[in-house]
Backbone bond lengths (Angstrom), bond angles and torsions (degrees), N, CA, C in turn:
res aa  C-N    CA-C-N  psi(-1)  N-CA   C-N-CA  omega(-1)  CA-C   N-CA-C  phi
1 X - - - 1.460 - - 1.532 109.74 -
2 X 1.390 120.21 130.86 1.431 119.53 153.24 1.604 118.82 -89.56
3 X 1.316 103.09 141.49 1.650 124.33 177.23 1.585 119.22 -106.49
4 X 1.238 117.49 111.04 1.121 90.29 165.83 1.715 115.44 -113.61
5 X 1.798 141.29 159.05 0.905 136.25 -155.89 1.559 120.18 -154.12
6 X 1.317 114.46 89.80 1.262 130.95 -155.32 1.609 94.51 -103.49
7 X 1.304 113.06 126.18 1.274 120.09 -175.04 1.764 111.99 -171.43
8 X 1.429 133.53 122.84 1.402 121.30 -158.25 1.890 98.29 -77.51
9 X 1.642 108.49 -24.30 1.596 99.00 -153.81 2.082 84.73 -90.60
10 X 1.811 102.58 143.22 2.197 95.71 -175.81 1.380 77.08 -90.37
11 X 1.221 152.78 43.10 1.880 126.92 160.72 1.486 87.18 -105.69
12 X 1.712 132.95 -44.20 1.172 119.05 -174.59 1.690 120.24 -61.10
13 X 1.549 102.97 -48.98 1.770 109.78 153.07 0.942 139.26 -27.80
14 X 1.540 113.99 -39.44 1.384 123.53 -155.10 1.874 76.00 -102.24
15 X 1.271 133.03 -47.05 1.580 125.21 -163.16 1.223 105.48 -70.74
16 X 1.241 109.89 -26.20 1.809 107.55 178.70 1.430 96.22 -60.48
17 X 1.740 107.09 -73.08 1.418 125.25 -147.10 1.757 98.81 -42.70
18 X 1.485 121.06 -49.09 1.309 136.95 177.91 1.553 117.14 -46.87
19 X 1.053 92.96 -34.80 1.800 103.25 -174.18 1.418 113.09 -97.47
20 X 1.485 114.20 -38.63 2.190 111.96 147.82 0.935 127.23 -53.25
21 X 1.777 115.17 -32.32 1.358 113.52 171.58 1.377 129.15 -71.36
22 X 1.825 112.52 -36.51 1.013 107.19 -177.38 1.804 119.02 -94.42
23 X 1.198 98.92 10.09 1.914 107.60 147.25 0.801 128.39 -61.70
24 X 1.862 105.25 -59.68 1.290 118.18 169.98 1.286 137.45 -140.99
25 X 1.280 118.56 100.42 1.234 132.00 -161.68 1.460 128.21 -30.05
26 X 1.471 96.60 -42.88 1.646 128.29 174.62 1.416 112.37 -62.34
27 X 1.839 125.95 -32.05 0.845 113.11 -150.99 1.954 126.55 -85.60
28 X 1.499 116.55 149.64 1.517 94.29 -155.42 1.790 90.07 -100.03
29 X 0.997 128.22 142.03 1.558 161.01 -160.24 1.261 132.76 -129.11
30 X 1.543 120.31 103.51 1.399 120.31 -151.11 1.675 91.38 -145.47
31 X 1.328 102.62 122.07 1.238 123.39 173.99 1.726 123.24 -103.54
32 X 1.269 119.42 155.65 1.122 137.51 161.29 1.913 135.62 -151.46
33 X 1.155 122.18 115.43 1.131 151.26 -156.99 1.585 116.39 -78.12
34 X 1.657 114.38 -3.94 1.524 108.66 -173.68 1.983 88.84 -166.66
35 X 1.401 90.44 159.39 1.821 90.52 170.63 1.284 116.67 -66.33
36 X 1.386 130.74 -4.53 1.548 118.29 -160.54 1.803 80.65 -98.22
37 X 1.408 101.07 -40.88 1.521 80.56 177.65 1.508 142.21 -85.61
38 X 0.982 92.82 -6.87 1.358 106.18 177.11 1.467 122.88 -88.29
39 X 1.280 111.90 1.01 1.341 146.11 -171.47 2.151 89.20 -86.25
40 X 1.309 77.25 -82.81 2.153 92.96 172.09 1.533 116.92 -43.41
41 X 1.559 114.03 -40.92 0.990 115.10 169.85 1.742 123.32 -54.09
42 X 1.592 97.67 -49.19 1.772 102.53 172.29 1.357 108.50 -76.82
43 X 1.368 131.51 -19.33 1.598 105.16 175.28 1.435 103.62 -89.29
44 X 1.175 142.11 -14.63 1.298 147.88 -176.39 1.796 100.58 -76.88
45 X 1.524 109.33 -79.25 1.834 105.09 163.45 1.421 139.58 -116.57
46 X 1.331 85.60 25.32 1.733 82.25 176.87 1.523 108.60 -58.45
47 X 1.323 135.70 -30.66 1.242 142.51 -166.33 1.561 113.19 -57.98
48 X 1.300 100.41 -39.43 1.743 107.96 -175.86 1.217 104.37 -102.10
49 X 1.289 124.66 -12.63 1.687 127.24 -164.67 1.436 107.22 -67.70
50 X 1.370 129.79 131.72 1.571 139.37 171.85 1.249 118.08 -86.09
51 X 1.970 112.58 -14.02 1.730 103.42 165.55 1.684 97.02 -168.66
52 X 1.469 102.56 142.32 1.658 95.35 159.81 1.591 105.23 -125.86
53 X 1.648 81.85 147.22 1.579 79.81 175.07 1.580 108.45 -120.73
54 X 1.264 110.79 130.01 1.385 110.18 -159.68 1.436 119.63 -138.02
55 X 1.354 125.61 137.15 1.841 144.06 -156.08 1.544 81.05 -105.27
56 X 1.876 102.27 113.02 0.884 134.63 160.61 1.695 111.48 -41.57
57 X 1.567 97.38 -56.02 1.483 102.75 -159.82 1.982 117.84 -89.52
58 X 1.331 94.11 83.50 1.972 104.64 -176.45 1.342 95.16 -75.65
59 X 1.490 85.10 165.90 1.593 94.24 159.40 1.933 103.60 -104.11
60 X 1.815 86.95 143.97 1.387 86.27 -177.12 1.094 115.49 111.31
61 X 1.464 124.21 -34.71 1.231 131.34 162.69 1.432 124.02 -136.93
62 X 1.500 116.55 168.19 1.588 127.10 -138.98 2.024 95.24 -124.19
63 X 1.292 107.29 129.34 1.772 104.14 171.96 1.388 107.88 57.98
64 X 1.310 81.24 -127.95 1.902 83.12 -170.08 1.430 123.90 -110.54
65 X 1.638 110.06 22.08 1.502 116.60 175.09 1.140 102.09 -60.53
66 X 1.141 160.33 -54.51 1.301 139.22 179.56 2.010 125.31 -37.20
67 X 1.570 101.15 -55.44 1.046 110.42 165.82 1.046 141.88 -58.03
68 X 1.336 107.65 -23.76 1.877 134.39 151.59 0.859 85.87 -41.18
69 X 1.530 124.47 -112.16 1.297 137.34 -133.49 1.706 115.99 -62.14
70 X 1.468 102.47 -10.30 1.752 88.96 166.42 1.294 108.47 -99.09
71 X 1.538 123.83 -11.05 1.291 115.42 162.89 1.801 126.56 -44.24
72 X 1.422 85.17 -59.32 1.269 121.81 164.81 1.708 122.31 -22.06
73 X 1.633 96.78 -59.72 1.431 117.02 -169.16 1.499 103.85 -77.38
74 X 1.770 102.22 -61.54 1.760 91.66 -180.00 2.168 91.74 -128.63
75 X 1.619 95.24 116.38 1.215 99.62 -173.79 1.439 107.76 -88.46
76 X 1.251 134.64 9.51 1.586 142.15 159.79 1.348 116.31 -96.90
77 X 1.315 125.29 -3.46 1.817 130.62 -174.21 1.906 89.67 -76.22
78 X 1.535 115.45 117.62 1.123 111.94 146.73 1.068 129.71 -49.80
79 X 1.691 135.33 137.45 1.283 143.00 175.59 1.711 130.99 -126.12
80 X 1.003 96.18 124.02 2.194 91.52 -168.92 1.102 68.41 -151.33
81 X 1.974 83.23 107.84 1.274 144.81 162.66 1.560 98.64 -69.58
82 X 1.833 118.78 135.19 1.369 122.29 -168.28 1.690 80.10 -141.79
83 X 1.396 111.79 116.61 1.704 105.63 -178.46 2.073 101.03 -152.87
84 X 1.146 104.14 143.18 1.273 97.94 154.45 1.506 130.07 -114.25
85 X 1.821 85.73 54.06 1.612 89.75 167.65 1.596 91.19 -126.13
86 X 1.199 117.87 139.58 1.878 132.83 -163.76 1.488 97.89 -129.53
87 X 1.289 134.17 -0.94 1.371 126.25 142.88 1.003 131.21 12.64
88 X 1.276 161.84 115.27 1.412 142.36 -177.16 1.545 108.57 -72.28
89 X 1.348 109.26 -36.70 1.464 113.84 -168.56 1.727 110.13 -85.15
90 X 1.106 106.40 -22.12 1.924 117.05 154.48 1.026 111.94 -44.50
91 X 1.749 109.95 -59.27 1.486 124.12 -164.15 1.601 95.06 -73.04
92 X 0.777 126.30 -25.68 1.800 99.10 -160.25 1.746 102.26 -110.70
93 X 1.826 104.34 -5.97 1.656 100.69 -177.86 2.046 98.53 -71.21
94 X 1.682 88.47 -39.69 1.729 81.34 -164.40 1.812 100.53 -63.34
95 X 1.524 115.66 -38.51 1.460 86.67 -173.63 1.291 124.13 -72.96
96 X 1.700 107.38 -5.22 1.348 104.55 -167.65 2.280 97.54 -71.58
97 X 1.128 91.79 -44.15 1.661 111.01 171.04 1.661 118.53 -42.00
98 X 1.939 103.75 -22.31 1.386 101.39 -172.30 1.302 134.45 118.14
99 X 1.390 106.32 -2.87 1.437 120.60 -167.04 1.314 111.79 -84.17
100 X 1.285 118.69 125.80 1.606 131.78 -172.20 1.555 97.50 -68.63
101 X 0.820 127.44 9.02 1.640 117.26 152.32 2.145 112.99 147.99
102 X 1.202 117.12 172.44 1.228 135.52 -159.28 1.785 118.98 -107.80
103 X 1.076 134.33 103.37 1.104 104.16 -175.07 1.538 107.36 -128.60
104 X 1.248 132.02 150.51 1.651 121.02 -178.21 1.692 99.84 -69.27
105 X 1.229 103.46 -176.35 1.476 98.17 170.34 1.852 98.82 -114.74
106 X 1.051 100.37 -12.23 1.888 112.36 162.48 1.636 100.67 -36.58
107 X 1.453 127.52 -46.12 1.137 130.50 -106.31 1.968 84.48 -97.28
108 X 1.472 122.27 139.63 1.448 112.48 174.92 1.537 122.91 -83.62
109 X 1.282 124.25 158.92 0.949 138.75 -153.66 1.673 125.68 -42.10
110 X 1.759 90.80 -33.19 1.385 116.80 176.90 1.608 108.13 -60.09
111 X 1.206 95.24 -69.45 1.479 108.69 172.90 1.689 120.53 -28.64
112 X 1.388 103.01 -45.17 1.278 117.97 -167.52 1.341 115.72 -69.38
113 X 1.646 114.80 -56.19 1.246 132.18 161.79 1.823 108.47 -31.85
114 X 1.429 101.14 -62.32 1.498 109.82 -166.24 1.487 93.33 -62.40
115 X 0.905 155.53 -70.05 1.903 163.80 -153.16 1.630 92.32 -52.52
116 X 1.548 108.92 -39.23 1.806 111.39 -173.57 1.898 102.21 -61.35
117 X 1.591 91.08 -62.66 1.632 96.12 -175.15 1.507 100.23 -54.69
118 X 1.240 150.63 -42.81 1.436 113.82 -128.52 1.996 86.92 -108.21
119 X 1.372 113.63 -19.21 1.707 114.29 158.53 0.887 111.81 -64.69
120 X 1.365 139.31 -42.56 1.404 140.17 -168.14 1.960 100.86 -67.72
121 X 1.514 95.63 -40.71 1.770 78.55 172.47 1.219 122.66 -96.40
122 X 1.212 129.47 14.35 1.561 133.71 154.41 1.326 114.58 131.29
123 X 1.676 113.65 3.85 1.709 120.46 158.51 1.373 122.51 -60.20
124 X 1.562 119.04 153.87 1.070 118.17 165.61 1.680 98.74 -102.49
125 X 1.346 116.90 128.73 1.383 138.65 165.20 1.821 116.93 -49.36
126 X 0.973 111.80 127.95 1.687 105.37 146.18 1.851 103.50 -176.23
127 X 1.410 85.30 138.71 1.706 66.42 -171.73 1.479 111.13 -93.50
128 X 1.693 88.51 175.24 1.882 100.68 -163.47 1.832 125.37 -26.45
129 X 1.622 77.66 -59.04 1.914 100.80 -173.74 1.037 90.07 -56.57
130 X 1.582 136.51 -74.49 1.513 119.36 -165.42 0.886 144.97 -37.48
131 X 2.247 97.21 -45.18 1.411 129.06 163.74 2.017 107.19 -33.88
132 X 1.467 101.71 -66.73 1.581 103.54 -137.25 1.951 96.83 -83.77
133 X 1.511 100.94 -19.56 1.684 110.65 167.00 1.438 94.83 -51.85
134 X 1.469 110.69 -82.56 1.731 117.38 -178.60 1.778 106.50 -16.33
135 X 1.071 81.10 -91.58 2.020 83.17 -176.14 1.877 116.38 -39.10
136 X 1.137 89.76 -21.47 2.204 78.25 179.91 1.635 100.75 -86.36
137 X 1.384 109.39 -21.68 1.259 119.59 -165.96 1.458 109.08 -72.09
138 X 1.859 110.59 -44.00 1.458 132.68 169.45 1.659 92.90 97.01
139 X 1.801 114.16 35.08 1.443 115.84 164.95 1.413 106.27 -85.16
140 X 0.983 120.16 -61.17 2.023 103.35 -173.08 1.784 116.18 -74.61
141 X 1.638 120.15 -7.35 1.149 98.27 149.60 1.963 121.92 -86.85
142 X 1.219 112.12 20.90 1.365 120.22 158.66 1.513 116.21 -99.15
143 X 1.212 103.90 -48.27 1.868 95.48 161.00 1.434 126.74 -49.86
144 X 1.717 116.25 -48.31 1.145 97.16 142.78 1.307 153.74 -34.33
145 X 0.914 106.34 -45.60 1.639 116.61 179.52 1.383 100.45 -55.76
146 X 1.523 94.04 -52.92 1.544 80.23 -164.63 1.447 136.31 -92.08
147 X 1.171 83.69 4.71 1.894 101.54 154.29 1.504 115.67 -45.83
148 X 1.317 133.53 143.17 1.520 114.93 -166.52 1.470 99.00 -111.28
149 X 1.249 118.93 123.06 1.584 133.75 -162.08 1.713 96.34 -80.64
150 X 1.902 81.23 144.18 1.752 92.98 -178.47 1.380 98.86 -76.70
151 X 1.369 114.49 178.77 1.273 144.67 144.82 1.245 108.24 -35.99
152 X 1.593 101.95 165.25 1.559 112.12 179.59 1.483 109.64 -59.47
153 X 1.193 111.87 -59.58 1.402 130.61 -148.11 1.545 107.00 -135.30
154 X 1.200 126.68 88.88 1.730 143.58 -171.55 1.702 112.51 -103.46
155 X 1.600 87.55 96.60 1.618 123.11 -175.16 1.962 106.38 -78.44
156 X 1.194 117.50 105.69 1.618 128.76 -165.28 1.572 103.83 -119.05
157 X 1.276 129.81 128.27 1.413 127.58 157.62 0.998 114.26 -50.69
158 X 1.680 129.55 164.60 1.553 130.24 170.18 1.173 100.61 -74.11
159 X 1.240 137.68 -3.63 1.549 113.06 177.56 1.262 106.88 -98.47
160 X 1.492 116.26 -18.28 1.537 133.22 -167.48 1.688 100.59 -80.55
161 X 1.718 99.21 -35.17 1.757 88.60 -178.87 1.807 110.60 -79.34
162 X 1.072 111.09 -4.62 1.880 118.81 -175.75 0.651 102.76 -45.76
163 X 1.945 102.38 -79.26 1.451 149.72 167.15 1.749 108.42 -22.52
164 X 1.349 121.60 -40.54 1.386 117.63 178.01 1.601 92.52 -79.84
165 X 1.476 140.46 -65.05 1.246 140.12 -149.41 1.465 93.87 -51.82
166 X 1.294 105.58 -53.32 1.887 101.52 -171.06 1.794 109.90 -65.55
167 X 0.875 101.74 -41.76 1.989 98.02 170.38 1.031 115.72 -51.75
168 X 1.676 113.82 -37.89 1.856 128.06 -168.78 1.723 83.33 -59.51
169 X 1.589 127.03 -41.81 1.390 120.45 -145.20 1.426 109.28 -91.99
170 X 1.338 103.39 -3.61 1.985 106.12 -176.31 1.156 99.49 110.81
171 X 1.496 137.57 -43.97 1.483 138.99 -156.51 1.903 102.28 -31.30
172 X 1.258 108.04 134.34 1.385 123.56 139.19 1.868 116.81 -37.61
173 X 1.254 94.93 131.97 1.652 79.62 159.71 1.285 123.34 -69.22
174 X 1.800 139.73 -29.14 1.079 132.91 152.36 1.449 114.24 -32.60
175 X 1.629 124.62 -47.21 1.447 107.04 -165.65 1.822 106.53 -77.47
176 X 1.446 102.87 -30.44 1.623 98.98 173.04 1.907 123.70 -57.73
177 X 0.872 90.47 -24.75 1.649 110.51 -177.95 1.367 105.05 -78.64
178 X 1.200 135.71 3.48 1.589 138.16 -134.27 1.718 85.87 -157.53
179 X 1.237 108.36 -52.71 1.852 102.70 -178.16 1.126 117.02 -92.88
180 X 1.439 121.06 -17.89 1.054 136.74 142.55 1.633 137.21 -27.02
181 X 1.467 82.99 -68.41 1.560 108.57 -163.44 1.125 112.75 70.97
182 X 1.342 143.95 59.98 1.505 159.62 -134.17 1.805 97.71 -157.61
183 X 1.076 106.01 163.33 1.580 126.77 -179.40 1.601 91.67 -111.75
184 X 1.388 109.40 133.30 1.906 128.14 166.88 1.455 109.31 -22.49
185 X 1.637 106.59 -57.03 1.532 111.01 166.32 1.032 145.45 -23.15
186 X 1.599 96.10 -66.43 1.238 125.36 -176.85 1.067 114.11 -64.70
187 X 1.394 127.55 -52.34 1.406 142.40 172.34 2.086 117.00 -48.18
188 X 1.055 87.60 -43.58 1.737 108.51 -169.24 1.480 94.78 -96.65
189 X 1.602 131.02 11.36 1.524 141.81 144.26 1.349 128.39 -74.62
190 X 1.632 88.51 -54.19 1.585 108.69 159.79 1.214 134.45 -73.46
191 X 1.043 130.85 -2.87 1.609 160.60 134.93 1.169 110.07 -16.59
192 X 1.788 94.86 -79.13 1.728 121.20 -152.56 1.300 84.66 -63.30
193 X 1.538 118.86 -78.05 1.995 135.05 -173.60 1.727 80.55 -22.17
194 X 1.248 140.67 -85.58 1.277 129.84 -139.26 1.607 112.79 -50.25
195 X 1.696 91.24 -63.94 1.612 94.53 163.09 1.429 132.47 -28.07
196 X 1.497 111.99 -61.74 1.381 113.39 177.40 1.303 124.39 -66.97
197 X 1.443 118.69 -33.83 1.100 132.06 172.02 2.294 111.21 -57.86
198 X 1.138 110.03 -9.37 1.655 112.11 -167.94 1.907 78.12 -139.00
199 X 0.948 133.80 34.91 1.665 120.06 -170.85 1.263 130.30 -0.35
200 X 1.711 109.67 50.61 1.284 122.19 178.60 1.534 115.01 -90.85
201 X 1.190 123.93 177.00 1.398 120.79 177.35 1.523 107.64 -136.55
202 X 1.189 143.70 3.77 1.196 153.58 127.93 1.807 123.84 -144.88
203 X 1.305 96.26 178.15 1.905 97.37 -159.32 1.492 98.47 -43.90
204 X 1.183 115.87 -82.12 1.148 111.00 -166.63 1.646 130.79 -7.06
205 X 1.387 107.45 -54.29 1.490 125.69 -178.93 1.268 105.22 -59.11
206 X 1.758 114.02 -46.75 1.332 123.39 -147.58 1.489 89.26 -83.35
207 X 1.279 150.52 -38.32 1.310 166.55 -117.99 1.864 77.24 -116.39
208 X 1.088 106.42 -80.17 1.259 108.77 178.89 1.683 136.59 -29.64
209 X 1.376 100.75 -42.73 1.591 113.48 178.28 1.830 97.45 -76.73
210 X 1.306 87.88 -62.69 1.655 106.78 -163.32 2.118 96.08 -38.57
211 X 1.584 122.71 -32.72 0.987 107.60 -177.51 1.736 103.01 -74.74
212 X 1.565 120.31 -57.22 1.291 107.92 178.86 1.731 131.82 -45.46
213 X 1.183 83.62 -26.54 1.850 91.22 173.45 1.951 114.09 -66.10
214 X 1.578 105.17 -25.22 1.327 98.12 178.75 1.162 118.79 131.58
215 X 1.397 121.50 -18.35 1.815 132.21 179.28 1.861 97.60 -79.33
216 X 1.311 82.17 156.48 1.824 93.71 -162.28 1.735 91.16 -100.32
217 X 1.655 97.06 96.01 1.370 116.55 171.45 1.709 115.22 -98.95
218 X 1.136 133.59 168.14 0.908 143.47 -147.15 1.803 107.67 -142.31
219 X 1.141 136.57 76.22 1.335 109.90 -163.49 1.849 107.01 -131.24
């Protein structure tokens, strides 16, 4: 697995990096300490990277401009957002943005680990308390909303429905391209068609519609 770990304070870096490592020994781990770098960091590996976990709050920049712009750069890089801002409207900009899930930085170690595994296999994260606040609050039936609803009836090629099953699963587009046997292109063609086809603008959404529409998603 690659990690990547954008965070301004190196004790939080160094506790991550320590705690990926000692999961997994194998795993390769690349940090950055400010937005300019973490910027270099995603055009350098966001491409191969299997997760970033990334501190909302840089210096230098405000909300979620940071997260923009790596959205931006690689719009398939999973992201679990690690912030101690619990905002409701924090929480629901990054998922609205795409982010495989939310975590406080309150949150203990256990917790943390578990939020890694269950994004890493194609969940979206948020934990309970936040969860069941949100709903009394009537915040994630507003994220809903504002999710932009498919069509009645969402017509997909068989290669186009694969391409969704393996997204439903977390896969990298490298690994779809690979089970595939597909060219980057091709794959990141079948992408867009999916997207547009559920009028999403990243997985999350698309994952999201594509289940209300009726395909046996998994989330």
């Amino acid at each position: 697995m690659k990690y990547l770990i954008v965070d301004d304070h190196a004790l939080v870096t160094t506790a991550l990096s320590m705690m990926l490592s000692d999961r997994e020994p194998d795993a390769e781990i690349h940090t950055a300490g400010s937005a300019e770098a973490a910027l270099r960091l995603i055009d350098q590996e966001g491409e191969s990277a299997d997760l970033l976990i990334l501190d909302l709050t840089m210096p230098g920049v405000t909300g979620t401009e940071l997260m923009e712009e790596i959205v931006r750069r690689q719009p398939m890089l999973k992201i679990l957002v690690v912030s101690g801002l619990v905002e409701k409207e924090s929480i629901m900009r990054v998922l609205q943005l795409g982010a495989a899930g939310f975590v406080p930085k309150s949150l203990d170690t256990d917790m943390l680990t578990g939020a890694i595994d269950f994004v890493l296999q194609g969940g979206v994260f948020i934990p309970s308390k936040l969860l069941s606040e949100g709903q009394r609050a009537g915040f994630f039936s507003e994220t809903a909303r504002g999710l932009r609803q498919p069509v009645e009836e969402v017509h997909l090629t068989e290669r186009q429905k694969e391409v969704l099953m393996l997204l439903a699963r977390g896969a990298p587009i490298k690994r779809i391209c690979l089970d595939l046997n597909l060219s980057e292109g091709t794959i990141k063609t079948h992408v867009s068609a999916i997207y547009r086809a559920f009028g999403a603008s990243n997985r999350t959404e698309a994952l999201l519609a594509a289940r209300r529409a009726g395909f046996d998603i998994e989330l």
